[in-house]
Residue frames relative to the residue before (quaternion, step in Angstrom):
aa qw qx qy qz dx dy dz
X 1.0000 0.0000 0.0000 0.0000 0.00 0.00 0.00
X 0.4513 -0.6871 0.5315 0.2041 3.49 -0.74 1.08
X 0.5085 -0.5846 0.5457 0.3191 3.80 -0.90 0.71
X 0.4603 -0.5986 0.5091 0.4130 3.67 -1.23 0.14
X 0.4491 0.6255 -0.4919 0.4063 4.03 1.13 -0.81
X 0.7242 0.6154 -0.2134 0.2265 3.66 0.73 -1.09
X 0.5207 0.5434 -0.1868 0.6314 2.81 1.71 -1.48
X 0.5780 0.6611 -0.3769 0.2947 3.48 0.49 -0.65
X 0.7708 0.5131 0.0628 0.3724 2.92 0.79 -1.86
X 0.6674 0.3679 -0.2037 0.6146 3.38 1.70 -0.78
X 0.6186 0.3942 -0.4652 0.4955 3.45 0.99 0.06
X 0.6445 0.5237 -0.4148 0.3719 3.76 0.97 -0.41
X 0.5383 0.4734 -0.4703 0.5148 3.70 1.45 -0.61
X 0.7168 0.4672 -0.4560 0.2450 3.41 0.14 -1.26
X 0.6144 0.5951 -0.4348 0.2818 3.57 1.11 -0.81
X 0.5920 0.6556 -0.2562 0.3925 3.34 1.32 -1.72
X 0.6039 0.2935 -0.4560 0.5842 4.08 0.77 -0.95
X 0.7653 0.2728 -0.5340 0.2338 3.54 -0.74 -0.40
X 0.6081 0.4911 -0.4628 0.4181 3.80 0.74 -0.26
X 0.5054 0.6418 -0.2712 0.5091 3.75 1.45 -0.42
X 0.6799 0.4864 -0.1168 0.5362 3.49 0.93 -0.87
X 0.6231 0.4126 -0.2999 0.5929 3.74 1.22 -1.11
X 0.5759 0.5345 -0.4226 0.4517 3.89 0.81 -1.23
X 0.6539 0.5816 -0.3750 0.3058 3.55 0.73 -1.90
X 0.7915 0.4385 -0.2596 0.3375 3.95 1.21 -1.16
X 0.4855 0.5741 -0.4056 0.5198 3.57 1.40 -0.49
X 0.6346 0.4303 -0.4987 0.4041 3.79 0.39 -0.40
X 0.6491 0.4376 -0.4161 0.4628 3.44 0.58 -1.46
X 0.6049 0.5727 -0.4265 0.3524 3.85 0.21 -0.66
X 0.8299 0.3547 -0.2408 0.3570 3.13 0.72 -0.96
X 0.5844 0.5979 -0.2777 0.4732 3.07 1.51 -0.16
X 0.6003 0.3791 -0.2998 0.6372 3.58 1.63 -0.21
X 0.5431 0.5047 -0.5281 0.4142 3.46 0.65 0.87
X 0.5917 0.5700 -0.2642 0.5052 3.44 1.17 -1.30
X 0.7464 0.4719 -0.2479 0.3985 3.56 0.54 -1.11
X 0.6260 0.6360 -0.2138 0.3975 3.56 1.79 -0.16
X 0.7290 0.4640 -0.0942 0.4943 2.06 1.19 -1.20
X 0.3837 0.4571 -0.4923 0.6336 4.02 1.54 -0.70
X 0.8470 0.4048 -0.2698 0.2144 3.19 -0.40 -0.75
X 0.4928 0.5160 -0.3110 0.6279 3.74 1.44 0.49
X 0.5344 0.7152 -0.1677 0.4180 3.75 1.57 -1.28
X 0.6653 0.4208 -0.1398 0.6006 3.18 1.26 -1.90
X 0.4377 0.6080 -0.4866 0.4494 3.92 0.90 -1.11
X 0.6212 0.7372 -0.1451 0.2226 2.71 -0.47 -1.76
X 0.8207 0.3338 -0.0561 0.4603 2.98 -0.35 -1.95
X 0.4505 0.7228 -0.1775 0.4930 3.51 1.25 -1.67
X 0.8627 0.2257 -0.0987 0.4417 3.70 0.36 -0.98
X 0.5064 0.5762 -0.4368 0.4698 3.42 1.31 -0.12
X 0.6564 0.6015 -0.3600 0.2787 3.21 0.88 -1.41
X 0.6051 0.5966 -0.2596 0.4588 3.35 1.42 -1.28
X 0.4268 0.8011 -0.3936 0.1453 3.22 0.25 -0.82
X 0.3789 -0.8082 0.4257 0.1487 3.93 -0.36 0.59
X 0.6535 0.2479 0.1479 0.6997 2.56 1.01 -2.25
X 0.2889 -0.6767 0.6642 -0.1318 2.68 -1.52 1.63
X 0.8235 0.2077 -0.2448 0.4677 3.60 -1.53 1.00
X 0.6468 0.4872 -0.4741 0.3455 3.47 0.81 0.45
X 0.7729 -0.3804 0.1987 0.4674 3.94 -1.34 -0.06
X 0.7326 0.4337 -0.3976 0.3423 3.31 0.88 -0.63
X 0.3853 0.6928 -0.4421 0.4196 3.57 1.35 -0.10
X 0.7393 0.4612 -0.2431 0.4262 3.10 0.45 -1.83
X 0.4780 0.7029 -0.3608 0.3838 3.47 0.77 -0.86
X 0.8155 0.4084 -0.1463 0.3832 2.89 0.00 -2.14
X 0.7299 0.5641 -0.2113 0.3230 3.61 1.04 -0.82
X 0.4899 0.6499 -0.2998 0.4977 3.22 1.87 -0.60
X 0.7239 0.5073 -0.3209 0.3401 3.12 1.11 -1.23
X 0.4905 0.7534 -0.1882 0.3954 3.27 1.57 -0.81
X 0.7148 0.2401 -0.0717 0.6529 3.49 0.44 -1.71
X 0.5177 0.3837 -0.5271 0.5540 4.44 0.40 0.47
X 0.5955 0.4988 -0.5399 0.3242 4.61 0.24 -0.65
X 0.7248 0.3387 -0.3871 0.4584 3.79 0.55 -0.46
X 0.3864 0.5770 -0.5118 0.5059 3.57 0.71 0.39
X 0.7089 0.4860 -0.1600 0.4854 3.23 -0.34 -2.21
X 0.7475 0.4464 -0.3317 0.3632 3.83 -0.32 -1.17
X 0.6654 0.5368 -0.2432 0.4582 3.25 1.01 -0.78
X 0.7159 0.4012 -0.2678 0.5048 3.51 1.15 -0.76
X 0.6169 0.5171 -0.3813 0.4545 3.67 0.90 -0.25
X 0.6272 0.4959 -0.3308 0.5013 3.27 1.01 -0.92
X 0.7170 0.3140 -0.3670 0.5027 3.81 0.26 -0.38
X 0.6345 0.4981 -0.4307 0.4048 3.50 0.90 0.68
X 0.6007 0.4804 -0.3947 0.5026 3.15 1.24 -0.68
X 0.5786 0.5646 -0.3641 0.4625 3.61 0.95 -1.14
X 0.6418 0.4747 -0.3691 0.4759 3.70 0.37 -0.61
X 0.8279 0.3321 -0.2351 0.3859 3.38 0.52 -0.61
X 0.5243 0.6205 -0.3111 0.4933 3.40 1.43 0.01
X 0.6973 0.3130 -0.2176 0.6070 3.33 1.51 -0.74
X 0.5116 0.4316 -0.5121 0.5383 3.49 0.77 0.99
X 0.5832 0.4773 -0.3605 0.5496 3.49 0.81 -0.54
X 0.7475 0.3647 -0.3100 0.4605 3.94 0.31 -0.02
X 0.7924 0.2404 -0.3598 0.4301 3.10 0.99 -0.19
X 0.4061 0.6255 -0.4273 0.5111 3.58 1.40 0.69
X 0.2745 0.8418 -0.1467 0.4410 3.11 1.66 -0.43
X 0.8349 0.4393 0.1742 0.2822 2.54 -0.59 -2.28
X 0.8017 0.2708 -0.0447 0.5310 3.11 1.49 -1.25
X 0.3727 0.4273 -0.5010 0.6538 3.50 1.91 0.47
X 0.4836 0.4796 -0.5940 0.4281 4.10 0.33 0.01
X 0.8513 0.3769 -0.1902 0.3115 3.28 -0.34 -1.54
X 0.5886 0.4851 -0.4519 0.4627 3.53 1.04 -0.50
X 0.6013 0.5341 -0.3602 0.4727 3.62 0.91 -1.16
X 0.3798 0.7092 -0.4391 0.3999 4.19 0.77 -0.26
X 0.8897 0.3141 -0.0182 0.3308 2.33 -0.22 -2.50
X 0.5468 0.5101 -0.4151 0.5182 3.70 1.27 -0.69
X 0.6951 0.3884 -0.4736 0.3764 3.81 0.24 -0.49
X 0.7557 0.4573 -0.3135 0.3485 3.57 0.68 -0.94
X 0.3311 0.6869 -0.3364 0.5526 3.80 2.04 0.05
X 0.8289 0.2435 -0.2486 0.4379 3.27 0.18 -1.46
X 0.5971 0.5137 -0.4292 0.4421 3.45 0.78 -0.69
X 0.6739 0.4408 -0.3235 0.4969 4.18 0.57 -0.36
X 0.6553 0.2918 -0.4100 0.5633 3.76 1.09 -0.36
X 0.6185 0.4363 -0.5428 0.3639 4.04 0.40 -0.41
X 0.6168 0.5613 -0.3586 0.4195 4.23 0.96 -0.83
């Protein structure tokens, strides 16, 4: 018969990987935003250069998008970064839970 401290503990790891796993997709998410968006930035940029005609909406357009990427980059990055440093310390605490369950079971198998 398993102890109840145990049960405890494997439902707290099991909880921690799936919140670890949800944490694991908001990075990748945010990181396919940043990578879209560089990657609209370069578009973008790419077509201005062409440009012919000069002083019209699509210029202006194109140029907003430009002088807004060092904005935007900045805000995506402190999202991904936010979520990367939730992912380590979600981490961190599937370490320690995984500890304490070994040094449990090893004190309920003795």
């Amino acid at each position: 018969m398993k102890n109840i401290a145990l049960l405890n503990l494997e439902a707290s790891l099991k909880n921690a990987k799936k919140k670890l796993e949800k944490l694991k997709k908001e990075e990748a998410k945010a990181r396919k935003k940043w990578t879209d968006g560089y990657g609209e930035y370069r578009k973008v940029a790419k077509t201005l250069a062409t440009l012919t005609r000069h002083k019209t909406k699509k210029e202006k357009k194109l140029r907003k998008i430009i002088l807004e990427w060092d904005e935007k980059t900045i805000e995506l990055t402190k999202k991904r970064d936010s979520a990367r440093e939730a992912i380590w310390q979600k981490e961190e605490e599937i370490t320690k839970l995984r500890i304490e369950y070994a040094a449990l079971l090893k004190e309920v198998e003795a």
